[in-house]
N, C-alpha and C positions, 0 to 999 in steps of 0.2 A: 870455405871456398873463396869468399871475399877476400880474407887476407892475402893467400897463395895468389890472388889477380893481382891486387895491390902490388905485391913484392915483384911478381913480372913486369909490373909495367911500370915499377921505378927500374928494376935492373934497365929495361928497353930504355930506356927514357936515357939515364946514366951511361949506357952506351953511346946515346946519341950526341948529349949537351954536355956528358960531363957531370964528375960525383957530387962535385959542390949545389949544382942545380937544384935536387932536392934534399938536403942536407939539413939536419935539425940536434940543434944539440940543446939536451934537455935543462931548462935552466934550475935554479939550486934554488930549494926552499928556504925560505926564513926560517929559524929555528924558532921555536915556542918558548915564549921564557915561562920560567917554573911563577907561580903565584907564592909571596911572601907569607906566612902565619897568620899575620896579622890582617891580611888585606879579602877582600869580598872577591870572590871569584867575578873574574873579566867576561862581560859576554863574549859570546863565540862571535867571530868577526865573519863576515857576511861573505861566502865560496866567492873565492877569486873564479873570473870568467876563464873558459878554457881555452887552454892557448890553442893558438892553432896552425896546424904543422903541416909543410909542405907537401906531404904523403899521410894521410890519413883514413880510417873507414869513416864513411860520415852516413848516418844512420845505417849501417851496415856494410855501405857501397863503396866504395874506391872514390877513392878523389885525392886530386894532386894538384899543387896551383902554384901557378907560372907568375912573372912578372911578363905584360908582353911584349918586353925586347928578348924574351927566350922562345915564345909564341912563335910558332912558323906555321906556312901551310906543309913545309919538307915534314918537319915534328907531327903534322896530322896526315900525312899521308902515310909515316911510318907507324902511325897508328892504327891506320886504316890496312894496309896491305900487311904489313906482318903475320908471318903463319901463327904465329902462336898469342898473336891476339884476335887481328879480324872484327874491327871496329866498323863492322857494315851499315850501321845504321845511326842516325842522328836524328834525336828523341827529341831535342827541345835545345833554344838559345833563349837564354835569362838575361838583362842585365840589371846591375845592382846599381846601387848608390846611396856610399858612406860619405858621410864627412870629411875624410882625409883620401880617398880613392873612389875608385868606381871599379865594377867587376863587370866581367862575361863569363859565364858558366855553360859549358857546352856537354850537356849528357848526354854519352854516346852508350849503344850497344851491340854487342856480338850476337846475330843470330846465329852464327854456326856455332860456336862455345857458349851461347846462353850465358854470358855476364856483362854486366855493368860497368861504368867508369865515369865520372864527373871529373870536368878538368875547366877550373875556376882562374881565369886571368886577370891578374890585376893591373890596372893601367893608372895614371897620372888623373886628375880631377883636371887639371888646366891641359886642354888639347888631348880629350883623351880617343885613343887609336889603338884597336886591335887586328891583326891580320884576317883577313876573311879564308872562311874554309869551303865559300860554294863554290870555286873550282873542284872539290873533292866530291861534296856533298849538296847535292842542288834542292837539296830541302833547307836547308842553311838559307835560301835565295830570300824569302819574305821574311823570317827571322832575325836575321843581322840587319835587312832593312827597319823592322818594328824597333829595335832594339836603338837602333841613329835617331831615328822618327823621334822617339818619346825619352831617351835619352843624350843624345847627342854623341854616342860613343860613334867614332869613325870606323869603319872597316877597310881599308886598300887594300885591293887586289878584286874588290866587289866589283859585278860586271855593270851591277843599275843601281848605286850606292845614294838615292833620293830615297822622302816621305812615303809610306805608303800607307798609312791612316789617316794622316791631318793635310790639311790644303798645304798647297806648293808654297805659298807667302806666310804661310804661319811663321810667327817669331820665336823662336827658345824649342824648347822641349820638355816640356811637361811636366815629367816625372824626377826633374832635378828637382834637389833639396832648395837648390840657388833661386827655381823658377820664380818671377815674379807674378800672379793674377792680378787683372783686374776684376775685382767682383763684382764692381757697380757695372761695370762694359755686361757682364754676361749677367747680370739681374741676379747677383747672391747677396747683396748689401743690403 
């Protein structure tokens, strides 16, 4: 059943932005050189990590990830009303933070169709800004906000896009890789 969601909501998607959107083309393995007679067998070189593809099951569940200049609240509203998805409800906003980007993961789900969809946006590390969805989904409202609070990720189009864990004069965000502590200031030195 996951795949057949998968594949509808790239078709939907593809309709929407366009085929290139999530498009994957599989890259070419190395080929294996044969070991000479004379030589000691090569240890096994260590699984290359897995790529990862714009449309994938990711532990079973759909998941599709955007850059978010393709992010829209139009793209989440045709996720949300579409008959044949029906993206009623909004589970959980994540956000990440790598080294070269930062992400928001938005898992959504159909209670009328009973499935899943995780749809992972990736934005810039310098200024980084994803379109807000609590116009659609007003649970979205402290989420996106936690998510700016401890990471610094912007939302616009958020109606009250301020801190809502850390005081209003706090400096940085926390949960950046970049954050600087002082540890002597908070007694960990």
């Amino acid at each position: 059943m996951s795949q057949e969601v998968l594949d509808l909501v790239v078709e939907k998607v593809h309709g929407f932005l366009g085929e290139e959107v999530l498009a994957f083309e599989e890259p070419e393995p190395e080929p294996e050189e044969e070991p000479k007679e004379d030589e000691k067998p090569k240890r096994r070189k260590k699984p290359e990590p897995k790529i990862e593809r714009p449309a994938d099951l990711n532990f079973g569940r759909p998941m599709i990830i955007l850059d978010s200049d393709k992010w829209s609240v139009e793209l989440a509203k045709m996720l949300r009303d579409d008959e044949e998805l029906q993206f009623d409800f909004l589970s959980c906003v994540t956000g990440v933070d790598y080294d070269e980007h930062m992400e928001v993961i938005y898992n959504f789900y159909s209670t009328v169709k009973d499935y899943y969809l995780g749809v992972k946006i990736k934005t810039p590390r310098d200024n980084p800004s994803v379109a807000s969805i609590e116009p659609l989904w007003k649970a979205a409202d402290y989420m996106e906000r936690e998510v700016y609070d401890l990471l610094g990720i912007d939302f616009p189009g958020h109606w009250n896009m301020k801190r809502i864990l850390l005081q209003d004069e706090w400096e940085g965000h926390p949960l950046r890789k970049d954050y600087v502590t002082d540890k002597k200031a908070l007694g960990l030195d």
